[in-house]
NUKE-586874 format. One record per atom (N, C-alpha, C): residue in one letter; x, y, z. Coordinates in steps of 0.2 Angstrom, whole numbers, padded with zeros to 4 digits, always signed. Layout:
N
AXYZ...
end
This chain:
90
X-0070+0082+0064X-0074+0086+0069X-0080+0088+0066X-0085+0086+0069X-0092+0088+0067X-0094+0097+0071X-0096+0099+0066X-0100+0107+0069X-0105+0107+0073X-0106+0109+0078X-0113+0110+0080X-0117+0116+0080X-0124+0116+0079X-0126+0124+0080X-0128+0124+0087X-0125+0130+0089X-0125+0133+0097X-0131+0132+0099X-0138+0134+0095X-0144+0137+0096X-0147+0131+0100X-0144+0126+0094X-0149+0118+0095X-0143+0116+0102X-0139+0118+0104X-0134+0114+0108X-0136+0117+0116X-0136+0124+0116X-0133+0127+0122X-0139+0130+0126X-0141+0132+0129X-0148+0135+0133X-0147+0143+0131X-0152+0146+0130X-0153+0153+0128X-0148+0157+0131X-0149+0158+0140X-0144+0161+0142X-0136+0161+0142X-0135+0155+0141X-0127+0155+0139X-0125+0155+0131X-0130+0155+0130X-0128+0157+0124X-0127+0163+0120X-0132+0168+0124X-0131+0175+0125X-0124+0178+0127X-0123+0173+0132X-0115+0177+0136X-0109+0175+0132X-0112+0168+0130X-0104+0165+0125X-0104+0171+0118X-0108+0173+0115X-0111+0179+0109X-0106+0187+0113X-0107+0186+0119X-0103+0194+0120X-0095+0193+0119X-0094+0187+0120X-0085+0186+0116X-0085+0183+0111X-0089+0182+0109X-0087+0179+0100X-0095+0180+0099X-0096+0183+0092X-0102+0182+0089X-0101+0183+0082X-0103+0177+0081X-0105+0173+0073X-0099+0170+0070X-0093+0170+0074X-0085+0164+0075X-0086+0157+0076X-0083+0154+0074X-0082+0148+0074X-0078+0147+0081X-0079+0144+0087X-0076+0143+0092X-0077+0135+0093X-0068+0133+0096X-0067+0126+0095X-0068+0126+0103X-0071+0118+0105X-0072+0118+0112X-0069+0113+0113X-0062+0111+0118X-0061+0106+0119X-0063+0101+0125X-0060+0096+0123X-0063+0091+0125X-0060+0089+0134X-0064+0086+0138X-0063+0085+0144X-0056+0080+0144X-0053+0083+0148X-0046+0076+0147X-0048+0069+0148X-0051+0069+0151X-0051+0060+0151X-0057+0056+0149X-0057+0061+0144X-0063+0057+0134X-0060+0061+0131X-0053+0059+0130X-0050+0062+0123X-0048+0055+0120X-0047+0055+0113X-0048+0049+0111X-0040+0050+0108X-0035+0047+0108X-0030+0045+0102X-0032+0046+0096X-0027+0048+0093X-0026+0050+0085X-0029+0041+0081X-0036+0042+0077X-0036+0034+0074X-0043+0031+0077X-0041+0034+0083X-0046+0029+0088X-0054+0027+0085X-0056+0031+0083X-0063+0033+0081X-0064+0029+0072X-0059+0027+0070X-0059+0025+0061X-0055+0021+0061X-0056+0016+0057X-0050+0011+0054X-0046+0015+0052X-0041+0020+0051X-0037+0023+0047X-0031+0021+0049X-0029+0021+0057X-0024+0020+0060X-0021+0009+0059X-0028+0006+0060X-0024+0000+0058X-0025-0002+0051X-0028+0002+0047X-0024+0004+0040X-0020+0004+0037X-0018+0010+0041X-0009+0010+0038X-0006+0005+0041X-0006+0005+0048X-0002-0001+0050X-0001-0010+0048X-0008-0012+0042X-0010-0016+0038X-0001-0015+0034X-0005-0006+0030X-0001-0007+0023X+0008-0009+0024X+0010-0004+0030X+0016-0004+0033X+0019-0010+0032X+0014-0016+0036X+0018-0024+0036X+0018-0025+0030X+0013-0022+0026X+0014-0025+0019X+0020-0022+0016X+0023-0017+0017X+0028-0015+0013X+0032-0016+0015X+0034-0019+0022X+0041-0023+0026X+0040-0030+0022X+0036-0033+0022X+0035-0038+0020X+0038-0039+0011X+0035-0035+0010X+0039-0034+0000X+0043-0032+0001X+0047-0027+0006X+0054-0026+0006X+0058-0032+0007X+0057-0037+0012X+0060-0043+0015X+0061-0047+0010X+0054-0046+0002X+0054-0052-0001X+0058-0049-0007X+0063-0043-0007X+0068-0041-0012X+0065-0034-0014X+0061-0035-0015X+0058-0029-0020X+0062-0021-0016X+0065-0016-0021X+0068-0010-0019X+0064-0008-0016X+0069+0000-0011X+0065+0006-0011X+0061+0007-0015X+0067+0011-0021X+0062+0014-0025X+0055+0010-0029X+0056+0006-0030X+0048+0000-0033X+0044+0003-0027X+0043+0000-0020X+0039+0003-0015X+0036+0008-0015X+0043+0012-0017X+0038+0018-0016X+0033+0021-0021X+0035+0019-0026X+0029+0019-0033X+0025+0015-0032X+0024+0010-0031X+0021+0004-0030X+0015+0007-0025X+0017+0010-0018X+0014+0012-0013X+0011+0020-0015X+0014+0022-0019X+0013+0031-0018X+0014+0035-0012X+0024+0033-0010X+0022+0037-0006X+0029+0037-0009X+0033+0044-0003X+0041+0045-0006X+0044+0040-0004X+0053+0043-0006X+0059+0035-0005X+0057+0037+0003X+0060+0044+0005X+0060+0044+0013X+0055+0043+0018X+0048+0042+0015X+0042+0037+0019X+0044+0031+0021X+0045+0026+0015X+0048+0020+0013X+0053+0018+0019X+0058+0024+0018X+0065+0021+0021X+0061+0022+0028X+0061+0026+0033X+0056+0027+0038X+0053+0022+0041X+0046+0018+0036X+0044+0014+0036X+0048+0007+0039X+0052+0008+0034X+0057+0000+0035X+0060+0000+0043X+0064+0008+0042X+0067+0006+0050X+0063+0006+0053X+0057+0008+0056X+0055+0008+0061X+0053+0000+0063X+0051-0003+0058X+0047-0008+0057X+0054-0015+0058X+0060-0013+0058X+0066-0017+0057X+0067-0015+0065X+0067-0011+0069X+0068-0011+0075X+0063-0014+0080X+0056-0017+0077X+0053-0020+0082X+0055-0029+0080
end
């Protein structure tokens, strides 16, 4: 979430009036419901992990332990197990 400065954003008068309930606060504006974006949507982050995941069902499948995984991956055994089940039930 990028900041924006009010001054450059909002027209004098409202931003006078929004200043009589908060002034000099950080207030968070949410977003109209139907432009809200799912968690990922906006970065590769989301099919990132989902890359790495098949990568680690994949090395699971091909013997390699939990615990290897999960050093190998950096993450914990209980990520690991998680990962697998979820990924064993599709």
């Amino acid at each position: 979430m990028k900041y924006k400065n009010a001054t450059l954003v909002l027209p004098p008068d409202l931003l006078l009036q929004v200043q009589e309930y908060v002034d000099g606060e950080f207030l968070y504006i949410p977003r109209v419901s139907d432009r809200k974006r799912s968690w990922g949507e906006t970065t590769f982050t989301r099919r990132e992990l989902q890359d790495r995941n098949k990568r680690i069902y994949e090395d699971y499948l091909n013997g390699e332990s939990m615990e290897h995984l999960a050093e190998k991956y950096f993450l914990s055994l209980k990520s690991i197990q998680r990962i697998i089940r979820q990924l064993r039930k599709r």
